[in-house]
mmCIF file of the N, C-alpha and C atoms, coordinates in Angstrom:
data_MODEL
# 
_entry.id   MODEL 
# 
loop_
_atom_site.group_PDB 
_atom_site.id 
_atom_site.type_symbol 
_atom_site.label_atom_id 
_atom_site.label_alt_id 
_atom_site.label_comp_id 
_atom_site.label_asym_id 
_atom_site.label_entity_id 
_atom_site.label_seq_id 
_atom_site.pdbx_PDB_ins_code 
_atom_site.Cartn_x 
_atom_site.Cartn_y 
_atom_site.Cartn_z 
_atom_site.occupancy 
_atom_site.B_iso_or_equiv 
_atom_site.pdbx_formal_charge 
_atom_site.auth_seq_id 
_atom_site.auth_comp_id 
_atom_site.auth_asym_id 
_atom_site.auth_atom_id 
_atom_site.pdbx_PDB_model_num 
ATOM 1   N N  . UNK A 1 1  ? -12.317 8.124   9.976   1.00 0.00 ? 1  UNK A N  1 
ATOM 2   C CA . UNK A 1 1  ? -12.641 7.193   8.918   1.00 0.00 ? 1  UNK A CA 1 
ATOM 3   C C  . UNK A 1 1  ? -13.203 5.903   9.520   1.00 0.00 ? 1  UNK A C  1 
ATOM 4   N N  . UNK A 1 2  ? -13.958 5.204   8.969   1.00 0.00 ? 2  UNK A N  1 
ATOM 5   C CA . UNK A 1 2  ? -14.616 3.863   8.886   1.00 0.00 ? 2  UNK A CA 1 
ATOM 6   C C  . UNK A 1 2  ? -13.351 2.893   9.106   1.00 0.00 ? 2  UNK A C  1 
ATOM 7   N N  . UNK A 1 3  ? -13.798 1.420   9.626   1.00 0.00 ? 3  UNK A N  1 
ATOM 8   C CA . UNK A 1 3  ? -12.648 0.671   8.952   1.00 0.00 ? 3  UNK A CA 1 
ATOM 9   C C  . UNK A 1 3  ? -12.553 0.148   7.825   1.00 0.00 ? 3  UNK A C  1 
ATOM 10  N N  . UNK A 1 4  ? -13.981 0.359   7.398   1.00 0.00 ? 4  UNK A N  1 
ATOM 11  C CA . UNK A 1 4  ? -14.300 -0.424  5.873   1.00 0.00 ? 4  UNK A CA 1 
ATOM 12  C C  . UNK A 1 4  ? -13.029 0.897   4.620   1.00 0.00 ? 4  UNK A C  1 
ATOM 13  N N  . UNK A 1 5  ? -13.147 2.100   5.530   1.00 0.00 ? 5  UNK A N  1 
ATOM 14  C CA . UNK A 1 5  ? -12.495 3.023   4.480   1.00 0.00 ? 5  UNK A CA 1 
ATOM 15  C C  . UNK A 1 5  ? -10.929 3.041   4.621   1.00 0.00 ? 5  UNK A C  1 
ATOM 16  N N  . UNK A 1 6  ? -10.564 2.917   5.688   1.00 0.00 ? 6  UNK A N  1 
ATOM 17  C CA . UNK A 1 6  ? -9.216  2.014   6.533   1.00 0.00 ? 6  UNK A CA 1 
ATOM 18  C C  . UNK A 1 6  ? -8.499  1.216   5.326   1.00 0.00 ? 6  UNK A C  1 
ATOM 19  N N  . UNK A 1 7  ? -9.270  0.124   5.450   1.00 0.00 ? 7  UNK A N  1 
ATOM 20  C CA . UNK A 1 7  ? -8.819  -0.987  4.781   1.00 0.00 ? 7  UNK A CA 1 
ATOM 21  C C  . UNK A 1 7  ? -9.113  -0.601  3.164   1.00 0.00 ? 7  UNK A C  1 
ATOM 22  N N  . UNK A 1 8  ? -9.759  -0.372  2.897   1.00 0.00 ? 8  UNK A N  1 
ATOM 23  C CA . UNK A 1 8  ? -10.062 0.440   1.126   1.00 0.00 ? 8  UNK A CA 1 
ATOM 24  C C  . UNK A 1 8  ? -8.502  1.034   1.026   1.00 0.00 ? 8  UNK A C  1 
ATOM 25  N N  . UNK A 1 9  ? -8.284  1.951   1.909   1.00 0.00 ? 9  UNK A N  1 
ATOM 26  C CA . UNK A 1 9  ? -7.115  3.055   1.731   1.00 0.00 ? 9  UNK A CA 1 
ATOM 27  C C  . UNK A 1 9  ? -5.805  2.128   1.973   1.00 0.00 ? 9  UNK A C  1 
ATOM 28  N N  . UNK A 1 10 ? -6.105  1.418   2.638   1.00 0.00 ? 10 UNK A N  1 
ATOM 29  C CA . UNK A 1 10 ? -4.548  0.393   2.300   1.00 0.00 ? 10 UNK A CA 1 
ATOM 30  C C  . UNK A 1 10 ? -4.637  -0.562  1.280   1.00 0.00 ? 10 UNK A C  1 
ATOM 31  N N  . UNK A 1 11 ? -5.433  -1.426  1.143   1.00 0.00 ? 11 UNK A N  1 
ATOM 32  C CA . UNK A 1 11 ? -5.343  -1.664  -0.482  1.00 0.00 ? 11 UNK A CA 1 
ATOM 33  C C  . UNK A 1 11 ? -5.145  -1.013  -1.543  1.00 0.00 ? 11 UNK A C  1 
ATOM 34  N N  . UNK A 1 12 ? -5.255  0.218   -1.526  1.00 0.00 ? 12 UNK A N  1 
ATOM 35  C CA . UNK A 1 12 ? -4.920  1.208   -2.487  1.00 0.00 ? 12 UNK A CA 1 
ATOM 36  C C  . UNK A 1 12 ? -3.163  0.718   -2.624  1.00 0.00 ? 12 UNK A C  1 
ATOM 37  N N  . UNK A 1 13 ? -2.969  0.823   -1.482  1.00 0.00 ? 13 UNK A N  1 
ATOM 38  C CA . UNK A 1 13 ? -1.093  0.954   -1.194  1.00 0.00 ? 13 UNK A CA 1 
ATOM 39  C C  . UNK A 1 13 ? -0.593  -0.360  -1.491  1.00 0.00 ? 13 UNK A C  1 
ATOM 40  N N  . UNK A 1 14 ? -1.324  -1.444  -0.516  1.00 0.00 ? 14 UNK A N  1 
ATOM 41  C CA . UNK A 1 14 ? -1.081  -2.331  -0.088  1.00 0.00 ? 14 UNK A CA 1 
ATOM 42  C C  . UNK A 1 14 ? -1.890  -3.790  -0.931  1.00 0.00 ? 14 UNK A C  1 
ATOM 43  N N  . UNK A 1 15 ? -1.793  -4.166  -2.123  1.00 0.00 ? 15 UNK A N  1 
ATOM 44  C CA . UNK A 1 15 ? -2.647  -4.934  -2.625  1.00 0.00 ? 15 UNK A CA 1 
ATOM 45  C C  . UNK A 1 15 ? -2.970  -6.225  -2.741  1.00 0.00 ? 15 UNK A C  1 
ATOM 46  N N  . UNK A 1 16 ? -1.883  -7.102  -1.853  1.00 0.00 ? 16 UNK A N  1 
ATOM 47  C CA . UNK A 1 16 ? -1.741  -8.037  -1.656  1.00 0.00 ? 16 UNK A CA 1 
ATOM 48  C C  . UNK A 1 16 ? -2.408  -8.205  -0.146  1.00 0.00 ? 16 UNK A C  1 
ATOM 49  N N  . UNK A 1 17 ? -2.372  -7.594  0.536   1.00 0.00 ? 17 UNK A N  1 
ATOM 50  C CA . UNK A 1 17 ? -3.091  -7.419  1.606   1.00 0.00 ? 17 UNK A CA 1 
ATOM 51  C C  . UNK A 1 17 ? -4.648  -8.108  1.798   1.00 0.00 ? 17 UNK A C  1 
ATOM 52  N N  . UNK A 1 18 ? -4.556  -8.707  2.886   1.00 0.00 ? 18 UNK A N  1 
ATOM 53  C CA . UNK A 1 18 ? -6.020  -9.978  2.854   1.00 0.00 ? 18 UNK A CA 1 
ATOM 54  C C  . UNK A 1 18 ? -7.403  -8.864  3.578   1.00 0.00 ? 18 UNK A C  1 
ATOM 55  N N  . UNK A 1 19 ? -8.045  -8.295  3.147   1.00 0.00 ? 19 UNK A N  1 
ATOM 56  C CA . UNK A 1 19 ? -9.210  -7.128  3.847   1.00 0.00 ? 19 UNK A CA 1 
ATOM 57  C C  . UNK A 1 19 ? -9.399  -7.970  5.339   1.00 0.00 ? 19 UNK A C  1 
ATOM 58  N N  . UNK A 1 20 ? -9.573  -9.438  5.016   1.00 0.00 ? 20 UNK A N  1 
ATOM 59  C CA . UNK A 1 20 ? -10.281 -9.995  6.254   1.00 0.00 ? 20 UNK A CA 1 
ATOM 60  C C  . UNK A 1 20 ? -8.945  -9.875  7.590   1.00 0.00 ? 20 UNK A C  1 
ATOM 61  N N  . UNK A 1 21 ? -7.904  -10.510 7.170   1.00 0.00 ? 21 UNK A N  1 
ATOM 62  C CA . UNK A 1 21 ? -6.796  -10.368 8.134   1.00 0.00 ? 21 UNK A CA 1 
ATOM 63  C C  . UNK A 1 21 ? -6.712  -8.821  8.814   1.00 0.00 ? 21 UNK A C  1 
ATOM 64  N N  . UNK A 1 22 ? -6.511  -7.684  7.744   1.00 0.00 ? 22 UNK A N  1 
ATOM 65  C CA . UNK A 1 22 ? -6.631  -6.336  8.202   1.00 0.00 ? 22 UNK A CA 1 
ATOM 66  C C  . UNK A 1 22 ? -7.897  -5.740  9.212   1.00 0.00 ? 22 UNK A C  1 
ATOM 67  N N  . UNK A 1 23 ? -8.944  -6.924  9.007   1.00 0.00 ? 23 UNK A N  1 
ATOM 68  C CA . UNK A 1 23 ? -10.471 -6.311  10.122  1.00 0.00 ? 23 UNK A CA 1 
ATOM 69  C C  . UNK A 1 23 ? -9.912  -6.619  11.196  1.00 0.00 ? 23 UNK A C  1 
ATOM 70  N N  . UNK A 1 24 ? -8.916  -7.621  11.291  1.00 0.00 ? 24 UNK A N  1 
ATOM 71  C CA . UNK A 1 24 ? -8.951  -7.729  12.638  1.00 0.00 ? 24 UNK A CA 1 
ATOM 72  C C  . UNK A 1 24 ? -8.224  -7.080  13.974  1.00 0.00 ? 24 UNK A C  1 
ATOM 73  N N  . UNK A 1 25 ? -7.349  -5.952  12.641  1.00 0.00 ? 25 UNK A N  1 
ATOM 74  C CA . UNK A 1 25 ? -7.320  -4.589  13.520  1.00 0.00 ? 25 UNK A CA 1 
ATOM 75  C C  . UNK A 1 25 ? -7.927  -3.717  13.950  1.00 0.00 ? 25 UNK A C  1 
ATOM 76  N N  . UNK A 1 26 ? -7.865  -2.647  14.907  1.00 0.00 ? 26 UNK A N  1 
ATOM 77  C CA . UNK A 1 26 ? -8.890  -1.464  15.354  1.00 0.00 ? 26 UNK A CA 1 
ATOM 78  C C  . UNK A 1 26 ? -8.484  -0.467  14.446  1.00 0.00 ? 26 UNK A C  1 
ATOM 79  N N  . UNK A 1 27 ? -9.338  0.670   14.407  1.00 0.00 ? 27 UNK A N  1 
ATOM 80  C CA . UNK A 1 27 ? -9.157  2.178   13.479  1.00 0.00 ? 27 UNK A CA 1 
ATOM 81  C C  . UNK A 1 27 ? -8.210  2.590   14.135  1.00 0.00 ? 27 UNK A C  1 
ATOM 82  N N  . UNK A 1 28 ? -7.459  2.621   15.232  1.00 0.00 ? 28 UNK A N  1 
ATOM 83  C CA . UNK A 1 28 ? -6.203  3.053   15.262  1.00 0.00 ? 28 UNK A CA 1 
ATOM 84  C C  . UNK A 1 28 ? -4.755  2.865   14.429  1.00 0.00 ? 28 UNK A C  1 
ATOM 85  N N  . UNK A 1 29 ? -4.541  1.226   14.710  1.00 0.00 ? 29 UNK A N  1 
ATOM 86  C CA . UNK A 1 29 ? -3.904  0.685   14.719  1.00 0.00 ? 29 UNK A CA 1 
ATOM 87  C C  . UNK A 1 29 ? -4.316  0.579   12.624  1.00 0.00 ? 29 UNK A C  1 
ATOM 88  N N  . UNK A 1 30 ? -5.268  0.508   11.851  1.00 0.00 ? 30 UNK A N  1 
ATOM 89  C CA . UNK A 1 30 ? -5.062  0.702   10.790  1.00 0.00 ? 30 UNK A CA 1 
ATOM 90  C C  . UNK A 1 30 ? -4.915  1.837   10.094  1.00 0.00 ? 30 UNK A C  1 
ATOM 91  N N  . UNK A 1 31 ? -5.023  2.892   10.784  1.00 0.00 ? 31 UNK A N  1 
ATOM 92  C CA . UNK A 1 31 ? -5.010  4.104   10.453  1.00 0.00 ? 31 UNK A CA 1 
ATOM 93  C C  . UNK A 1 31 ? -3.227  4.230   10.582  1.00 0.00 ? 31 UNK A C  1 
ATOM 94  N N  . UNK A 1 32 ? -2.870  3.870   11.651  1.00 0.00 ? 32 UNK A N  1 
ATOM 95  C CA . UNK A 1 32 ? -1.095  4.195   11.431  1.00 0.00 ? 32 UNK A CA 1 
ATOM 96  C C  . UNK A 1 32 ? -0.327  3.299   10.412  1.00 0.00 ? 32 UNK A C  1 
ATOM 97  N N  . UNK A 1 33 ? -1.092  2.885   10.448  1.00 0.00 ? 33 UNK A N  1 
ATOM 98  C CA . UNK A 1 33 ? -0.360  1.549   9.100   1.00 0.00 ? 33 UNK A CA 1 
ATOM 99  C C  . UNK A 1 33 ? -1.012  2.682   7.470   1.00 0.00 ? 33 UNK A C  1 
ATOM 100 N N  . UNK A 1 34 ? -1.923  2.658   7.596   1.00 0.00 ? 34 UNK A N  1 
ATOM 101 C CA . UNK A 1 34 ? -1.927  3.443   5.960   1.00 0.00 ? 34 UNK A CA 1 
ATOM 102 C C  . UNK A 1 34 ? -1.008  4.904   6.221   1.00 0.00 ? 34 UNK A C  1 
ATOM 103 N N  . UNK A 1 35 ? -1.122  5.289   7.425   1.00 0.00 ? 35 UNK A N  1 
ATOM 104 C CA . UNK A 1 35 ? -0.241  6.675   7.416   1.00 0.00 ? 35 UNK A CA 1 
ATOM 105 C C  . UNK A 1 35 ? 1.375   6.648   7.079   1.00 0.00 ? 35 UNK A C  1 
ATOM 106 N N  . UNK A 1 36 ? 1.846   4.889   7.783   1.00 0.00 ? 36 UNK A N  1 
ATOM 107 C CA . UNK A 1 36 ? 2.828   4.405   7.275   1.00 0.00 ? 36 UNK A CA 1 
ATOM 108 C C  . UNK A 1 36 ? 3.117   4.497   5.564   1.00 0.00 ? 36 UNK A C  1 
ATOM 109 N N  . UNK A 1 37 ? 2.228   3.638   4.865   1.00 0.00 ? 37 UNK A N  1 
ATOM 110 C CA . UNK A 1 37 ? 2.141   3.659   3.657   1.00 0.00 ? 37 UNK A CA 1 
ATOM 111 C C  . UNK A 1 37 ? 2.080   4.740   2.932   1.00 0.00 ? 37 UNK A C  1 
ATOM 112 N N  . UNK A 1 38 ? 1.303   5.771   3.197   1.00 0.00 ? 38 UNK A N  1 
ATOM 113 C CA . UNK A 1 38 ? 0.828   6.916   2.848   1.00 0.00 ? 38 UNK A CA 1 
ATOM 114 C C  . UNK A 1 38 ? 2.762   7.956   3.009   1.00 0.00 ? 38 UNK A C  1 
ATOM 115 N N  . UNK A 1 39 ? 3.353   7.751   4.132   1.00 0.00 ? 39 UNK A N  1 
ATOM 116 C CA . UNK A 1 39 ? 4.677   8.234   4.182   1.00 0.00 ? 39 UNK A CA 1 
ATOM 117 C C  . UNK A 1 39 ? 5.611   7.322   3.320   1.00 0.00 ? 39 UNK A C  1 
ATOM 118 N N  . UNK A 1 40 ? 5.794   6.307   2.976   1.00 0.00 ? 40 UNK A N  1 
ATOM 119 C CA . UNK A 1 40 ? 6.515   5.270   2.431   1.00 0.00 ? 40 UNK A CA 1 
ATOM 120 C C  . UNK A 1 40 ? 6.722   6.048   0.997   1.00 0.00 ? 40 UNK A C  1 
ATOM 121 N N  . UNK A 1 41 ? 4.868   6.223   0.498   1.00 0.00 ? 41 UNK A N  1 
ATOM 122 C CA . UNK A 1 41 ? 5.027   6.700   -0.484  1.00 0.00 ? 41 UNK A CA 1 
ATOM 123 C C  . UNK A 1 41 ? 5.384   7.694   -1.587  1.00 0.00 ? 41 UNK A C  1 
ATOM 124 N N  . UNK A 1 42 ? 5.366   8.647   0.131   1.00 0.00 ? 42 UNK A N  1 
ATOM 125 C CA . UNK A 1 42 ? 6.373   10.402  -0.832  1.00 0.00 ? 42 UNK A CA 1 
ATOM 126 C C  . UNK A 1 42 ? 7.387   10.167  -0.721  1.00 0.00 ? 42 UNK A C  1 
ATOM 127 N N  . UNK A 1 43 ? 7.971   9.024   0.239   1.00 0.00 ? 43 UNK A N  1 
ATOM 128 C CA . UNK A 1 43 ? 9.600   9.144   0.151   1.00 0.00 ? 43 UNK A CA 1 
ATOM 129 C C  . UNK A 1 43 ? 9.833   8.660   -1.019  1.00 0.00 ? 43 UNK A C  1 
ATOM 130 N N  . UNK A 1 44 ? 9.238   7.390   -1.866  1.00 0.00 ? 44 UNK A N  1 
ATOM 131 C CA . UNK A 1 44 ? 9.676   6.872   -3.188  1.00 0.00 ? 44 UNK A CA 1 
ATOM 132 C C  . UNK A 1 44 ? 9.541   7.640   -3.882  1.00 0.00 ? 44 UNK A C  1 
ATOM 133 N N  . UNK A 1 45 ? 8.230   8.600   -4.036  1.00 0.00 ? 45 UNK A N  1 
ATOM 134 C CA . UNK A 1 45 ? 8.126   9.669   -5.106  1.00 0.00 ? 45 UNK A CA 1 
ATOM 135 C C  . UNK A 1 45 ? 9.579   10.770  -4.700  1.00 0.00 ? 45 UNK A C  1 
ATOM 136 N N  . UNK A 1 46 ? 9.585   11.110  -3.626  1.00 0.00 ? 46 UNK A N  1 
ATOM 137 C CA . UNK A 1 46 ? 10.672  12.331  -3.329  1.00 0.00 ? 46 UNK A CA 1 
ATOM 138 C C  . UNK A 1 46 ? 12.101  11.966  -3.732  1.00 0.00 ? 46 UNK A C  1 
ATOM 139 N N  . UNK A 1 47 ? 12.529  10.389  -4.113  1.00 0.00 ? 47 UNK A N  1 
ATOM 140 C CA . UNK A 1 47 ? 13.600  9.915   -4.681  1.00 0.00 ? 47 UNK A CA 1 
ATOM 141 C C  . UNK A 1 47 ? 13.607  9.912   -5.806  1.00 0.00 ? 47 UNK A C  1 
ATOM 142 N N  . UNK A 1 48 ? 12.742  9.572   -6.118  1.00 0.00 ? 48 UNK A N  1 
ATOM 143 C CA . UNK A 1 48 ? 12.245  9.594   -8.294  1.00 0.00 ? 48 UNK A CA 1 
ATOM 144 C C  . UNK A 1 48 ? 12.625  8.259   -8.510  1.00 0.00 ? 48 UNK A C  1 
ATOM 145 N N  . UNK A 1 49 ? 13.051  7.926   -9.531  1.00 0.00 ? 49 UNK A N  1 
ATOM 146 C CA . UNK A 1 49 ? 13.042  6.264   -10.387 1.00 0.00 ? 49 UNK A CA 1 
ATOM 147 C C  . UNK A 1 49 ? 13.634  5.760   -9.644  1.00 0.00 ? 49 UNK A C  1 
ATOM 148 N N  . UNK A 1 50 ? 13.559  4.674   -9.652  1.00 0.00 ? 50 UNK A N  1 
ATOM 149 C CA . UNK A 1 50 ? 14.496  3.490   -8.907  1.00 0.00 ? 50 UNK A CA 1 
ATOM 150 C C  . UNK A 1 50 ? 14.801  2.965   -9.798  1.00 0.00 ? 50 UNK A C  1 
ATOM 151 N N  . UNK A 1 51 ? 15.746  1.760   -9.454  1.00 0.00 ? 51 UNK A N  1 
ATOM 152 C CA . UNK A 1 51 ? 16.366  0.873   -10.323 1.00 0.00 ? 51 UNK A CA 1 
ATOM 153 C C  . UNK A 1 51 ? 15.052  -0.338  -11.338 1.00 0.00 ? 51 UNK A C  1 
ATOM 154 N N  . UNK A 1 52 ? 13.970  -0.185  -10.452 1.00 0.00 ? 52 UNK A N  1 
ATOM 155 C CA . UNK A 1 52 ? 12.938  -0.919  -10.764 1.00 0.00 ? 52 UNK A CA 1 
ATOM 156 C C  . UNK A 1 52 ? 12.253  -0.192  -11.765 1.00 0.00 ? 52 UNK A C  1 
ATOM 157 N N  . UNK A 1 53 ? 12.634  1.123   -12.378 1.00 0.00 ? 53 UNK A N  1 
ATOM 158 C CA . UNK A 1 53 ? 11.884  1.550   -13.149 1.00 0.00 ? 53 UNK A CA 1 
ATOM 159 C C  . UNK A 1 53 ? 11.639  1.378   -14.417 1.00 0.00 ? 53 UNK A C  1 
ATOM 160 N N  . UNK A 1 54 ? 12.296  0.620   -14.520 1.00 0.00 ? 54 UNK A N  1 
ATOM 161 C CA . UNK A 1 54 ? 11.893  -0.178  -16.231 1.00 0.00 ? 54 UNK A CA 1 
ATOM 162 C C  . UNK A 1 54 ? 11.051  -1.688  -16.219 1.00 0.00 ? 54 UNK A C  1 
ATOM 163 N N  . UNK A 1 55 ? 10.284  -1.971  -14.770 1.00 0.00 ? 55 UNK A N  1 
ATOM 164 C CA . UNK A 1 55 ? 9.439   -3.409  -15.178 1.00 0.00 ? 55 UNK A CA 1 
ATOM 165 C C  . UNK A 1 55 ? 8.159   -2.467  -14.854 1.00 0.00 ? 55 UNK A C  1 
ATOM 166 N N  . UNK A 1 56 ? 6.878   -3.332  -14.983 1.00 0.00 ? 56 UNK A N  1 
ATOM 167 C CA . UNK A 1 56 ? 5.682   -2.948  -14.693 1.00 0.00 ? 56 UNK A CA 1 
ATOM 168 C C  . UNK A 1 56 ? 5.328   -4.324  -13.671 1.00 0.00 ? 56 UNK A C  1 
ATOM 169 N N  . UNK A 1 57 ? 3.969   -4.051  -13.462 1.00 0.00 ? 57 UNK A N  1 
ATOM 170 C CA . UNK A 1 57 ? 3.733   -4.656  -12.732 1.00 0.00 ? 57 UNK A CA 1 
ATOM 171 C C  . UNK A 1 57 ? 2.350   -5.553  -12.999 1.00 0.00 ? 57 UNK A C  1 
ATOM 172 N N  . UNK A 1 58 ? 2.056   -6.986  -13.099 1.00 0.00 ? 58 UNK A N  1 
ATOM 173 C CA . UNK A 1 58 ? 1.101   -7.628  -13.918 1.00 0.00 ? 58 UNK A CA 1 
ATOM 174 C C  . UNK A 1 58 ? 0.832   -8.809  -13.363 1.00 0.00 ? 58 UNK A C  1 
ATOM 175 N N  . UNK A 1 59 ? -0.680  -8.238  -12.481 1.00 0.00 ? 59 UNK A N  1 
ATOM 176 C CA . UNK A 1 59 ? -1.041  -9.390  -11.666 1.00 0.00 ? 59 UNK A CA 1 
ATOM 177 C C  . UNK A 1 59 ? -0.150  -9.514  -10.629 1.00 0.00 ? 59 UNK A C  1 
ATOM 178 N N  . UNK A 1 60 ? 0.262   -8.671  -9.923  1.00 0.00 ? 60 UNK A N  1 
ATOM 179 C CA . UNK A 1 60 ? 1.134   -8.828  -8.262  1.00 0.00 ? 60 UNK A CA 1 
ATOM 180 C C  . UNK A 1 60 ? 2.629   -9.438  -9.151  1.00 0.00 ? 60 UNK A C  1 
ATOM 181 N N  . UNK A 1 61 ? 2.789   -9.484  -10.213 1.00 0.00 ? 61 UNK A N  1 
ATOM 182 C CA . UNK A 1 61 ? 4.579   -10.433 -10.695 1.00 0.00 ? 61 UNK A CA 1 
ATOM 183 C C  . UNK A 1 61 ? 5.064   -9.236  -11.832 1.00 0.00 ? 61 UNK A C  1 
ATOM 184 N N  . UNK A 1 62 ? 5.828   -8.714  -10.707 1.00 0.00 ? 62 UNK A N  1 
ATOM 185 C CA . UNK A 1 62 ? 7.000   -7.693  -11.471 1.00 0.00 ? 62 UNK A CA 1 
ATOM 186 C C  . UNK A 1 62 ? 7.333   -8.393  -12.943 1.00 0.00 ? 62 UNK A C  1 
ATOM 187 N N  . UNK A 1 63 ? 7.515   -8.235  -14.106 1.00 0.00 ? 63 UNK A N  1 
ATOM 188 C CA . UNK A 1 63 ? 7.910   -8.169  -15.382 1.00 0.00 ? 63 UNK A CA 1 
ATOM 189 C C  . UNK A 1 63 ? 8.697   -7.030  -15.319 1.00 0.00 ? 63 UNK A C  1 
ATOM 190 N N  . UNK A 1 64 ? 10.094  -7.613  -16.796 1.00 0.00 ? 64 UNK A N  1 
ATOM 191 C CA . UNK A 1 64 ? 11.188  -6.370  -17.116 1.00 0.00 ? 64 UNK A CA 1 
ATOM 192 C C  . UNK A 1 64 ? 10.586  -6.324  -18.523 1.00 0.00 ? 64 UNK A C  1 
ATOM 193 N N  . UNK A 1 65 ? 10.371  -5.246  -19.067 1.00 0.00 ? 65 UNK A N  1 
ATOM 194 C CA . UNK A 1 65 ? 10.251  -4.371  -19.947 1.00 0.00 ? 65 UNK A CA 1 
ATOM 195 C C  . UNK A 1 65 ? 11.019  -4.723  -20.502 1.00 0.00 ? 65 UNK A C  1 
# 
């Protein structure tokens, strides 16, 4: 992958995340970080709801439902 696609794929995960701060990693080193994320994320799915599962999320500020 690109790093431009790198950094795309962690904003996906990661949305608070600054693109410019993240360039100033190599395709290695961002590639294990989304693989991080990318694992983070079946473990939450492989647990099911959390306690958080009744807010949404609006504009980066958790709200309770």
């Amino acid at each position: 992958m690109t790093k431009r696609e790198l950094i795309d794929g962690i904003l996906q995960f990661n949305r608070t995340a600054d693109p410019e701060f993240l360039s100033q990693f190599n395709n290695v080193e961002l590639a294990e970080y989304l693989d991080h994320l990318q694992q983070a994320e079946r473990v939450a799915i492989a647990r099911g709801p959390s306690l958080w599962a009744d807010t949404f999320e609006y504009d980066g500020v958790a709200e309770y439902a």
